[in-house]
N, C-alpha and C positions, 0 to 999 in steps of 0.2 A: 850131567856134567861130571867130568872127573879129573882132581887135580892131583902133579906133582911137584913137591915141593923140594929144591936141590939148595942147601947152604952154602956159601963160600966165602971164607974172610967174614966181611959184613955186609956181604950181598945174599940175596934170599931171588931164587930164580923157581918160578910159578911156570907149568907147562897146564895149560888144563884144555878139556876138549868142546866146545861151543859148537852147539849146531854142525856136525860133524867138521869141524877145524879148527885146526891147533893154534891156539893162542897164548904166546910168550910175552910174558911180562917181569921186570927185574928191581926189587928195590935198593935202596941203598941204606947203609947205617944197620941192615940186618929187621928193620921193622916190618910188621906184616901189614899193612894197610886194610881196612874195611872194605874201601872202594875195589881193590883186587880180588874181592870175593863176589862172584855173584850173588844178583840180591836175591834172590829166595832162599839164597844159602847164610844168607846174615842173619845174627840170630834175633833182632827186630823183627825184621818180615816172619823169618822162622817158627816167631812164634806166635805170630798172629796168623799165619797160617795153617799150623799144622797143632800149634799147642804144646805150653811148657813141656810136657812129657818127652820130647824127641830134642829136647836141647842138652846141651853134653851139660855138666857142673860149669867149663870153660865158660861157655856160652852163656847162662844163667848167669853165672857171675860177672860177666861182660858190662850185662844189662841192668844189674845192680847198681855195678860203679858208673857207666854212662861214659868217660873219656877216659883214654891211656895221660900220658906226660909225654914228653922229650923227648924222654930217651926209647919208650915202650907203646905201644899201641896200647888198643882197650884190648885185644885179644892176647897178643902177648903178654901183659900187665895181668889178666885173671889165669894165665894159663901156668904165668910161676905162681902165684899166690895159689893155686891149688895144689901143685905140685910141692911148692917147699910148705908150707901150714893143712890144706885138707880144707873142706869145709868145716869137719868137727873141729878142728885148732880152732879155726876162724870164731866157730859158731862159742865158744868159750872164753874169747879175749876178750880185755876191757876197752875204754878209748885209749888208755896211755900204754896198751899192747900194741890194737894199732897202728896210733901215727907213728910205731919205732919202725914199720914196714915200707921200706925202700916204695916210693910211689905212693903210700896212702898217706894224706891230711885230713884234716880236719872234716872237709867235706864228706868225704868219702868213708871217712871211718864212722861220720854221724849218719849214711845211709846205712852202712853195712849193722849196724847197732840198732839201727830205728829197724830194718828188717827183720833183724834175728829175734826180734824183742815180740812183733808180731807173731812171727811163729809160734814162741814160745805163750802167748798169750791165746792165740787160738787153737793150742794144743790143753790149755787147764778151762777151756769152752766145752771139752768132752767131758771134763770131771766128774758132774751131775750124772751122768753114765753109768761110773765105774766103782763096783764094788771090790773091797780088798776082800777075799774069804781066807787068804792064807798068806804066809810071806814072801811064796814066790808072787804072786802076784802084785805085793807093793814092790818086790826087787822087778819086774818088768813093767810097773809103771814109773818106776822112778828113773831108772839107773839109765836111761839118754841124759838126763843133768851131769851124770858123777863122772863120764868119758874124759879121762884128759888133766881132771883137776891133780894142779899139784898142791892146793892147800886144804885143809878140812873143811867139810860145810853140812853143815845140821839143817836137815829138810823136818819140821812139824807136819803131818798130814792132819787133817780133821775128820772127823766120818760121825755118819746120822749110826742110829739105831741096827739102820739096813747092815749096815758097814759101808754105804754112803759118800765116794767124798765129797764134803763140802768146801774145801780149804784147802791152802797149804802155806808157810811160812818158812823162809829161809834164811838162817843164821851162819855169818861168815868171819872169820877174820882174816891177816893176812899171815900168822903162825900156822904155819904148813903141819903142827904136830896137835893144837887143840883150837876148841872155840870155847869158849865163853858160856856154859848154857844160861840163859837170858830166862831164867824161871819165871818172873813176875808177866814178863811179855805172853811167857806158853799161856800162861794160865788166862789174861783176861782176854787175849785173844778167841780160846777156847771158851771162857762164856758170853761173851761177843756172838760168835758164829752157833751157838746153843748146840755146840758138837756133844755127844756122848761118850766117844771117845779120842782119843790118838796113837798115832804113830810116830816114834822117834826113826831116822834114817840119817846115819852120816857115815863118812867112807875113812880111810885109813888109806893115805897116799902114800905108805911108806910098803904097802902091801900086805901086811897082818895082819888075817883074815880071823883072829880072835879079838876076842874081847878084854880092855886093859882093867885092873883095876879099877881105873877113873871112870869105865863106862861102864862098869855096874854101879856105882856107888852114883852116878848120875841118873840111872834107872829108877834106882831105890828112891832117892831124894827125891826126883818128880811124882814118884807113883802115889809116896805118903804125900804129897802136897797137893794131887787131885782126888784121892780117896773122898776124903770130904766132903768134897763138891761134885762128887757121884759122878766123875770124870776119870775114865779108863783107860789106863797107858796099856795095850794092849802087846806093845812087843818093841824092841829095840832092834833095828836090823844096820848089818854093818857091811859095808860095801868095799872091795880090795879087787883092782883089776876089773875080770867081767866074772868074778863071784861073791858070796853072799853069806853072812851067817846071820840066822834068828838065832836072841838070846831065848827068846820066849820059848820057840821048839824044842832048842839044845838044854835046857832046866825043867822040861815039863814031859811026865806019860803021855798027859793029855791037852792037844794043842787049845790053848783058851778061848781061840779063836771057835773053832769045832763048839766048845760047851755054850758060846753066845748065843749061837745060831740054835743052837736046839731050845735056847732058852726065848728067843724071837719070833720062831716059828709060831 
């Protein structure tokens, strides 16, 4: 089957070819109807046919929200919310981001939430997996959260002996320049999960890919507060854009990381 689609005013005119003949169909008000689409071409059938994989984002997120409004179909209704936000916007709004989206309520913003929440839940299912051995590898396990954010957010990771993760904790506020480090929280949290050590990660949405005063003296203060408790702040890494800085690598000959491991082995 293959369609064309001609806009006019707020009429939308469908040429598509069935069974070798041409079939003209015209809506009105500019909406694209589901029923106008053949069914193996909808992305229900679509994907119970053929399998998530060959659906557009459109069409995924069709099936997410379930009905358009009024004014928009379901197709047309996911095809702007892809186009003006992205899945990544989406995938990083709160609820009162949003129902401020021409078309989404309550309903719909609590699907689009309860989904992305799973994602996110079956992507820290691998955790047990994944060993940090260096900083770029906690900068590619983390940095899908940091996409997008306009306020600061302080990610705690946990890690066994191995380098391990077992954990992770996330500290936010809504001051887009600091958080709050919540020491008392790292700390029982960390002997909570019998973690060995951690990793500090929070990003700089203003783009300043160094390190401010504040974030070393927040280094420090945590490090002397898990020393004790035989609890290893192992590196501070700072996220800006899609790059990265370790404080730990940029103050050390020798990455700490590197001496763990030879001392684990």
């Amino acid at each position: 089957m293959y369609l064309i689609v001609f806009r006019k005013s707020t009429s939308m005119v469908f040429f598509y070819i069935e069974n070798w003949k041409l079939i003209v169909k015209i809506t009105s008000g500019g909406i694209m109807k589901i029923d106008l689409i053949d069914k193996d071409n909808r992305p229900r059938e679509k994907i119970i046919n053929k399998g998530a994989f060959y659906l557009t984002d459109d069409e995924l997120l069709a099936i997410m929200l379930g009905s358009g409004t009024k004014e928009e179909s379901i197709l047309d209704l996911s095809a702007r919310l892809i186009k003006e936000y992205g899945l990544k916007g989406m995938f990083n709004m709160n609820y009162n981001d949003l129902i401020k989206i021409p078309g989404i309520k309550e309903a719909k913003a609590s699907k689009l939430l309860a989904t992305f929440e799973i994602a996110r839940r079956a992507m820290k299912e691998k955790d047990n997996n994944i060993i940090l051995d260096k900083a770029i590898d906690v900068y590619n396990y983390i940095k899908s959260e940091y996409i997008l954010l306009t306020e600061e957010v302080l990610t705690i990771i946990y890690v066994t002996t191995k380098l391990k993760v077992i954990g992770r904790d996330k500290f936010t506020t809504k001051n887009s320049s600091k958080v709050n480090v919540p020491y008392r929280d790292i700390v029982i949290n960390a002997i909570n999960k019998n973690a060995y050590g951690i990793f500090m990660v929070h990003n700089h949405p203003g783009g300043n890919i160094k390190p401010s005063p504040a974030d070393i003296k927040v280094l420090n203060e945590l490090k002397d507060i898990l020393k004790p408790l035989e609890i290893h702040l192992f590196d501070s890494i700072i996220i800006a854009g899609d790059s990265y800085y370790s404080i730990a690598e940029a103050t050390t000959d020798i990455n700490p990381l590197n001496q763990l491991k030879l001392n684990i082995k």
